[in-house]
MARNU-916120 format. One record per residue (C-alpha): residue number from 0; residue in one letter; x, y, z. Coordinates in Angstrom, 3 decimals. Layout:
! residues N
{NUM "a" {X Y Z}}
...
! end
This chain:
! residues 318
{0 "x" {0.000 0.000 0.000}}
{1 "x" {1.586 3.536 -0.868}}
{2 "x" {1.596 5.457 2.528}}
{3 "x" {0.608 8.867 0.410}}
{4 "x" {-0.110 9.553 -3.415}}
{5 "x" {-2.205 11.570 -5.248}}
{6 "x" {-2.213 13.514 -8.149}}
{7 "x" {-1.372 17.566 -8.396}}
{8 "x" {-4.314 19.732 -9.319}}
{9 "x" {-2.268 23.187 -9.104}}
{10 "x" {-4.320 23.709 -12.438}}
{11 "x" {-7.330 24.356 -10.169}}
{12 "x" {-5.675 27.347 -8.842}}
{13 "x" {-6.105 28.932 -13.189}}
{14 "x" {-9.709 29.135 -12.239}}
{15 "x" {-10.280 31.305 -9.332}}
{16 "x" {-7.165 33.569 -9.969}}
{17 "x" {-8.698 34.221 -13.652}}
{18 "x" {-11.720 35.522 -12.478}}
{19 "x" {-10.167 37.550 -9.948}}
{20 "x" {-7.664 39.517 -11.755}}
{21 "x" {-10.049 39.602 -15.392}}
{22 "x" {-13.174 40.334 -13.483}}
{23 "x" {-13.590 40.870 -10.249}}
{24 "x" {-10.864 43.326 -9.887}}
{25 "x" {-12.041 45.411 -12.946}}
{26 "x" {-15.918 45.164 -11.394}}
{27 "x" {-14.513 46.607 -8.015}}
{28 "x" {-11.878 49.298 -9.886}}
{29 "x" {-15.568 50.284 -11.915}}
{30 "x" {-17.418 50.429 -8.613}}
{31 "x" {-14.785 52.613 -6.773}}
{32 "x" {-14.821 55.011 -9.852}}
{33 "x" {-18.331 55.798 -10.153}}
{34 "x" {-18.371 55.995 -6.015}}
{35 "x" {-15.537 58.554 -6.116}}
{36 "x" {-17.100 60.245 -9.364}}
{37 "x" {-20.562 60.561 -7.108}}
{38 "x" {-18.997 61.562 -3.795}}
{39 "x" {-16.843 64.427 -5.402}}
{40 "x" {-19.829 65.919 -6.924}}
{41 "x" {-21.643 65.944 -3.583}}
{42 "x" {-18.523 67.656 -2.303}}
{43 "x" {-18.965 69.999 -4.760}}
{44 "x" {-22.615 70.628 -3.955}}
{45 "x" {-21.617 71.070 0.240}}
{46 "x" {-19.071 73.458 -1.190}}
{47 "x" {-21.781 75.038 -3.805}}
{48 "x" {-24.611 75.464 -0.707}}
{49 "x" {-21.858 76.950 2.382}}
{50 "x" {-20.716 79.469 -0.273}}
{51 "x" {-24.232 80.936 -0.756}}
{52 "x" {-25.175 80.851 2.413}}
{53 "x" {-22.216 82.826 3.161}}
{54 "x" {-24.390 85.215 0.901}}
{55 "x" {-24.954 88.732 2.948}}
{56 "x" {-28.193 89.699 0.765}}
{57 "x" {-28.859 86.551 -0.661}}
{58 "x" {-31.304 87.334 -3.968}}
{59 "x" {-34.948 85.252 -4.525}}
{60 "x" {-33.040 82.991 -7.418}}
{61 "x" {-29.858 82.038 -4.641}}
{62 "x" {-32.775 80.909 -1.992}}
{63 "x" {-34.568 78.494 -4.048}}
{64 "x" {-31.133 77.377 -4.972}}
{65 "x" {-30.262 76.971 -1.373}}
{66 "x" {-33.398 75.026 -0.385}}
{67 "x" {-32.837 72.999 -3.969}}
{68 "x" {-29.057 72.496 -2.971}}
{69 "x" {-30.152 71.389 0.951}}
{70 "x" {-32.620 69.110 0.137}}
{71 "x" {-30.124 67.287 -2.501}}
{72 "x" {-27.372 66.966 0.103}}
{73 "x" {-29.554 65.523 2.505}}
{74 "x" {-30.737 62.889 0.764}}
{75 "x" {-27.343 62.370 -1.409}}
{76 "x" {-25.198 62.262 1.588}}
{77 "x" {-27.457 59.860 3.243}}
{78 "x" {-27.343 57.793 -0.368}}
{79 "x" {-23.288 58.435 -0.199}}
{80 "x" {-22.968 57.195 3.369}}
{81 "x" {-24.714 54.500 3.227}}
{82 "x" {-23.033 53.044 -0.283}}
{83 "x" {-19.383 53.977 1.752}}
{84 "x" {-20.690 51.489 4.538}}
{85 "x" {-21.953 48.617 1.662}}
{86 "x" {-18.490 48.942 -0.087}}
{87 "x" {-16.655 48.376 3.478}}
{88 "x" {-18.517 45.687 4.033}}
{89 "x" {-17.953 43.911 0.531}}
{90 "x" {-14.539 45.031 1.016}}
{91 "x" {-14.307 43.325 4.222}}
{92 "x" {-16.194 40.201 2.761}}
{93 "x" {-13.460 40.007 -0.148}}
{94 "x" {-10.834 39.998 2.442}}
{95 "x" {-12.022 37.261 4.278}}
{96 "x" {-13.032 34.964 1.013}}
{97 "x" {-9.378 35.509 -0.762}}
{98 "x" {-8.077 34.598 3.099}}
{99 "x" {-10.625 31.396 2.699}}
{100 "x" {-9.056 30.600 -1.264}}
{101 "x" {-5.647 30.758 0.214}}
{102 "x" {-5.828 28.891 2.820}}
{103 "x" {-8.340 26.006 1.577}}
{104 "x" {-6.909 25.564 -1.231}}
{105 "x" {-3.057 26.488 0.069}}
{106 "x" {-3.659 23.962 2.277}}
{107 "x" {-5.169 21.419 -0.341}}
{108 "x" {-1.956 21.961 -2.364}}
{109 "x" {0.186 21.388 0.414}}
{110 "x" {-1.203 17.998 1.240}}
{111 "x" {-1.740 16.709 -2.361}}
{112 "x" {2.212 17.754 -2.684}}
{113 "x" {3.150 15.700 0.577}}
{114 "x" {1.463 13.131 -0.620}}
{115 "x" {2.953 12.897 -4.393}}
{116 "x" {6.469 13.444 -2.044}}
{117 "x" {9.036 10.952 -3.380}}
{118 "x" {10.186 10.924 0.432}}
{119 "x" {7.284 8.685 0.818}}
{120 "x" {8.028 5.000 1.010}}
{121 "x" {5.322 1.547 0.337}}
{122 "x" {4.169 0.091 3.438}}
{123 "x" {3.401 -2.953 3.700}}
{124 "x" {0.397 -4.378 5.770}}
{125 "x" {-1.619 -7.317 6.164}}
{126 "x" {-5.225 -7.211 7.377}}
{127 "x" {-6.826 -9.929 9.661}}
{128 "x" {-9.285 -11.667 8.535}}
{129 "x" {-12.446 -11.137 11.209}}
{130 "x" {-13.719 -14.277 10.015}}
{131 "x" {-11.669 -15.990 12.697}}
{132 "x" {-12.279 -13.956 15.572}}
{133 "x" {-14.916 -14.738 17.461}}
{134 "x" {-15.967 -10.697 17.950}}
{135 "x" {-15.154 -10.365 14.527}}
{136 "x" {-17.529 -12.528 13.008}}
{137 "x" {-20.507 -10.669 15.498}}
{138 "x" {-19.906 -7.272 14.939}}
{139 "x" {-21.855 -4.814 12.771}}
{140 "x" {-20.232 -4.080 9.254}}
{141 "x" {-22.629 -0.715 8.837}}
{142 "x" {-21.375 2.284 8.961}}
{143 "x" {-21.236 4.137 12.448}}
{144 "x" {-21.774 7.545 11.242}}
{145 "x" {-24.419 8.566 8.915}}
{146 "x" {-22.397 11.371 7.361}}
{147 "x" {-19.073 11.878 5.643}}
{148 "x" {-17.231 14.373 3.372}}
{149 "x" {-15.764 13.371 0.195}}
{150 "x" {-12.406 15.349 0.968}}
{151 "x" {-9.391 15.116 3.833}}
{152 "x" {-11.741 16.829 6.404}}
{153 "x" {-9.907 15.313 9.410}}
{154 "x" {-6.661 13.903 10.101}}
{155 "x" {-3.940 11.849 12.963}}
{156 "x" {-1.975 14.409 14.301}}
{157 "x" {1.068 14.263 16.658}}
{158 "x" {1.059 15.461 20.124}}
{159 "x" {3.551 16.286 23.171}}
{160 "x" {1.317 13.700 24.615}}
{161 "x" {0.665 11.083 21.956}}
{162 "x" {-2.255 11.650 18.815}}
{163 "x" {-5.408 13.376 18.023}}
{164 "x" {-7.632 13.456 15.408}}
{165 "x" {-8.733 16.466 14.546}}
{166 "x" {-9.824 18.307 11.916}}
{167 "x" {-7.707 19.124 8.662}}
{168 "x" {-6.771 23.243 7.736}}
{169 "x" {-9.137 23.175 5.081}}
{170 "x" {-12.076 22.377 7.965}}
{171 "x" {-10.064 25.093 10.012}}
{172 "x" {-10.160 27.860 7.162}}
{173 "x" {-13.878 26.970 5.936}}
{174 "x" {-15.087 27.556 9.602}}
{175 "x" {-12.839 30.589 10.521}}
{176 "x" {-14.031 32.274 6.973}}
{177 "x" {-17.853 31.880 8.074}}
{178 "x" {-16.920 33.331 11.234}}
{179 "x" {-15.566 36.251 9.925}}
{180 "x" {-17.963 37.189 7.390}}
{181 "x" {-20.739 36.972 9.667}}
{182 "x" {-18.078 39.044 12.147}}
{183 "x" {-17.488 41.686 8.968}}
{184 "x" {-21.095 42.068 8.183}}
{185 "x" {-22.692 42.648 11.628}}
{186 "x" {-19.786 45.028 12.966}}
{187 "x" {-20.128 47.335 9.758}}
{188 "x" {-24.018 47.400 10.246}}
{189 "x" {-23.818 48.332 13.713}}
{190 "x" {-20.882 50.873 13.104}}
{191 "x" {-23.568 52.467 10.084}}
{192 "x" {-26.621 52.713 12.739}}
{193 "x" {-24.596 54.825 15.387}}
{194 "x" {-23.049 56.925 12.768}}
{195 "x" {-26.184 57.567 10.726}}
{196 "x" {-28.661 57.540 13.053}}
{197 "x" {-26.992 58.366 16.247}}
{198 "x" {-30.087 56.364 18.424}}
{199 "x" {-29.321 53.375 20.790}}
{200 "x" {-30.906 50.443 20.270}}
{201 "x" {-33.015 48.500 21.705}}
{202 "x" {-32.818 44.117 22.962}}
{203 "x" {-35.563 43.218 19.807}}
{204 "x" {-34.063 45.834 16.955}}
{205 "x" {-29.998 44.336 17.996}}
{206 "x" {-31.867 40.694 17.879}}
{207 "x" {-32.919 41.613 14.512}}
{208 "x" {-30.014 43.324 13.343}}
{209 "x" {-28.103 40.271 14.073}}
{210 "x" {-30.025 37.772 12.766}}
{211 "x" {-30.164 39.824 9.098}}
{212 "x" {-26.886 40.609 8.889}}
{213 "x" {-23.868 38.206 9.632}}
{214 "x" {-25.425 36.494 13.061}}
{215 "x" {-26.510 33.110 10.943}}
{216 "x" {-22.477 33.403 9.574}}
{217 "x" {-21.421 33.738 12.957}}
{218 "x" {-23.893 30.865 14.063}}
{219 "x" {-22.719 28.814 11.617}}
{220 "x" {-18.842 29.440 12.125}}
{221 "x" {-19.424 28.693 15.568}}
{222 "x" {-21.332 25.616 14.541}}
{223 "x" {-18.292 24.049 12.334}}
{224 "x" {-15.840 25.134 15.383}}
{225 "x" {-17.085 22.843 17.649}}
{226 "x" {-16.985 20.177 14.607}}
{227 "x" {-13.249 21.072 13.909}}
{228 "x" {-12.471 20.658 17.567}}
{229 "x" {-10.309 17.474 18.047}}
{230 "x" {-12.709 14.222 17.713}}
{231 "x" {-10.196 12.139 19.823}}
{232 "x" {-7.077 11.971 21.481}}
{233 "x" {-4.403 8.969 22.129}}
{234 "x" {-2.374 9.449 25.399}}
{235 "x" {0.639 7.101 24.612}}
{236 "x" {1.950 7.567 28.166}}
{237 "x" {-0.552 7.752 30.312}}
{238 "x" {-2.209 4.361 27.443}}
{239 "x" {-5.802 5.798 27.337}}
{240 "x" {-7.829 6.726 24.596}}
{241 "x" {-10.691 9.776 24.565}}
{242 "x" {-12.988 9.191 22.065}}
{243 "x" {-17.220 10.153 22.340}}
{244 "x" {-16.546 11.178 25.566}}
{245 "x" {-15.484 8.357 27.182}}
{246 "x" {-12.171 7.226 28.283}}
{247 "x" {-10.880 3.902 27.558}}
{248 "x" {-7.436 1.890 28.282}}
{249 "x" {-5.338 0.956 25.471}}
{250 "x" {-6.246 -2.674 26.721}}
{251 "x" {-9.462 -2.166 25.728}}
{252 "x" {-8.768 -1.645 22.324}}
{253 "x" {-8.931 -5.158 20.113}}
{254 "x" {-9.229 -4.115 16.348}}
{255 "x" {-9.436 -1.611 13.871}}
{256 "x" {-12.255 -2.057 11.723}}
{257 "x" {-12.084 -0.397 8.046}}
{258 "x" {-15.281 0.175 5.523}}
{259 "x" {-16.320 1.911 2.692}}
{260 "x" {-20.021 3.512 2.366}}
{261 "x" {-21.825 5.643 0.319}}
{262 "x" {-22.899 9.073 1.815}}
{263 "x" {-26.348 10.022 -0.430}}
{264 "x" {-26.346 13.508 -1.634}}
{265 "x" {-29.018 16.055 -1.820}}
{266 "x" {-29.353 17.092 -5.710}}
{267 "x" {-26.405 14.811 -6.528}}
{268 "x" {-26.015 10.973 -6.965}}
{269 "x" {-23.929 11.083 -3.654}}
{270 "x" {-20.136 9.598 -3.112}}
{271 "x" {-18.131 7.368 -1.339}}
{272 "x" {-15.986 7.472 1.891}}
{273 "x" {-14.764 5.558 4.574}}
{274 "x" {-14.295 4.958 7.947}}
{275 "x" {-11.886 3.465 10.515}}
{276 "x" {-13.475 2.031 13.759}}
{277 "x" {-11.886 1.253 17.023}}
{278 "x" {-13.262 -1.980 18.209}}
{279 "x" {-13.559 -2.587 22.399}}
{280 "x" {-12.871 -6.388 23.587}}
{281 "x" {-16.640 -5.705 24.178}}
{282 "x" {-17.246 -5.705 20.447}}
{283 "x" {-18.509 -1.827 20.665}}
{284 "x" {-17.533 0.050 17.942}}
{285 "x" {-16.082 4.126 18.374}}
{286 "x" {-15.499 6.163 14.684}}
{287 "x" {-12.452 7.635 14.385}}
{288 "x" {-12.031 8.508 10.874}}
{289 "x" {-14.341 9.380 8.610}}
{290 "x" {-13.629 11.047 5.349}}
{291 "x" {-13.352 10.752 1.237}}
{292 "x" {-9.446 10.365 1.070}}
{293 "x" {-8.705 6.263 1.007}}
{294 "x" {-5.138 6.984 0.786}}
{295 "x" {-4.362 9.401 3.994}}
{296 "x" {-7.320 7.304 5.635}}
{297 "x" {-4.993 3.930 5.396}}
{298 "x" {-1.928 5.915 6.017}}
{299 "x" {-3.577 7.310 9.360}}
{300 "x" {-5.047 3.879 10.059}}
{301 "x" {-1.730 2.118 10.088}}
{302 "x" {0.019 4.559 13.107}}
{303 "x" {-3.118 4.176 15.243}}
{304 "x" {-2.926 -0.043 14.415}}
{305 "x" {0.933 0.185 15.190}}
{306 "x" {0.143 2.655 18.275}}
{307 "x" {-2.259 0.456 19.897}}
{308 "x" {-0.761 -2.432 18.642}}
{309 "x" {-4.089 -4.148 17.148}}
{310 "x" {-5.053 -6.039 14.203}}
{311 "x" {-7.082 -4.283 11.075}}
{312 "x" {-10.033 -5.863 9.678}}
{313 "x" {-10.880 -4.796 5.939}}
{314 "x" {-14.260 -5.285 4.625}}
{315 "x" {-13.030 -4.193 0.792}}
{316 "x" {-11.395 -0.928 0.707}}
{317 "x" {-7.954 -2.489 -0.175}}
! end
């Protein structure tokens, strides 16, 4: 079994730098143009209406341009003010989503390249058969979790301590850039209230506010933090295991169990993914990967087997 290969798609990258630099960026140069255009004319109006009010004996034709020239700025500064606060806040947005294309697919790049690495060696490993086991031939060969992703959402990662399995930088970035949208959008909308209106406000309008601006962003940030939190941890020391909440001894542990299943999609046919199971001497079954990526799922698989020095069973995903 290779420990990590997989093949480069750095041509990926043509796609969302072509639309930035052939349209997006001349769409927001066009936009800050005409905003510029429209707030130097209103500059020119403020300028237009102080200078005849400065008027000592102002004639009938200066007045009605007075009242014509106050009732303008009014309601174009309001206009101006308000477009100055929408273009910070899809300023802000654009920020955080080249900060999310950077980093999800930096990262995606950086662990398709490890894995391609010619530093990585074959590994070879036999599987049990569960056949002969007497838990083996009784436990369930379903799938433990209903879900999956069809990507490298979660990973074996080293510790002072020993392992965890936690999520992968792309889960990390995703989460963070729904954070900070929802962040970008809500503090820009308070920020145009008190400057525009100058009025507190009150428990139901800030409810409000939140919940139509970036609160269900910030909700849902939240939401995927807790998910990219670590999903279990190996103490190699201390020989215990944290996984669903419960601690168990490394003597506990009796197999890895390996499967394939097919997550159903929404609109779409649906995919494949797999799973690696730790198996108690109980025969209860605890998911500790779960994910679209067969080859960093084996290569993960094979450090836990060697860590808690158990026996893989395969039901056909080698």
């Amino acid at each position: 079994m290779n420990k990590l290969s997989l093949k480069s798609s750095w041509l990926l990258f043509l796609i969302p730098i072509g639309m930035i630099i052939f349209v997006v960026l001349p769409q927001l140069q066009n936009t800050y143009e005409q905003f510029q255009k429209k707030d130097l004319e209103h500059q020119q109006k403020v300028q237009q209406l102080d200078s005849l009010k400065q008027l000592p004996n102002p004639t009938t034709k200066n007045k009605n341009r007075i009242a014509r020239l106050e009732i303008e700025v009014k309601v174009h500064g309001a206009a101006i003010e308000k477009q100055r606060y929408t273009n910070y806040k899809i300023g802000g947005m654009l920020v955080v989503l080249v900060f999310m294309f950077l980093g999800m697919f930096g990262s995606s790049y950086l662990m398709n390249r490890k894995k391609s690495s010619s530093k990585n060696r074959q590994i070879q490993f036999t599987f049990e058969d569960p056949s002969t086991d007497a838990i083996g031939q009784h436990i369930s060969w379903d799938a433990v979790s209903g879900s999956g992703s069809n990507f490298l959402s979660e990973h074996l990662k080293k510790t002072n301590t020993g392992y965890k399995i936690t999520s992968s930088n792309y889960m990390k970035f995703l989460s963070w850039s729904f954070f900070l949208i929802g962040v970008n959008q809500l503090v820009w909308t308070f920020v145009e209230h008190f400057n525009l209106t100058k009025k507190p406000m009150g428990i139901m309008e800030i409810g409000k506010t939140f919940f139509t601006s970036g609160g269900v962003f910030i909700i849902v940030g939240a939401f995927l933090f807790l998910l990219t939190s670590a999903k279990a941890h190996i103490y190699v020391r201390k020989r215990k295991i944290i996984v669903d909440g419960l601690m168990l001894d490394f003597k506990d542990a009796y197999a890895l169990q390996v499967l394939q299943k097919f997550v159903q999609g929404n609109k779409t046919g649906g995919y494949y993914c797999y799973e690696v199971n730790l198996v108690t001497k109980e025969g209860q079954r605890y998911n500790l990967l779960n994910h679209g990526d067969k080859t960093y799922l084996l290569s993960d698989m094979v450090k836990v087997s060697k860590v808690l020095k158990v026996p893989v069973w395969n039901n056909g995903v080698v």
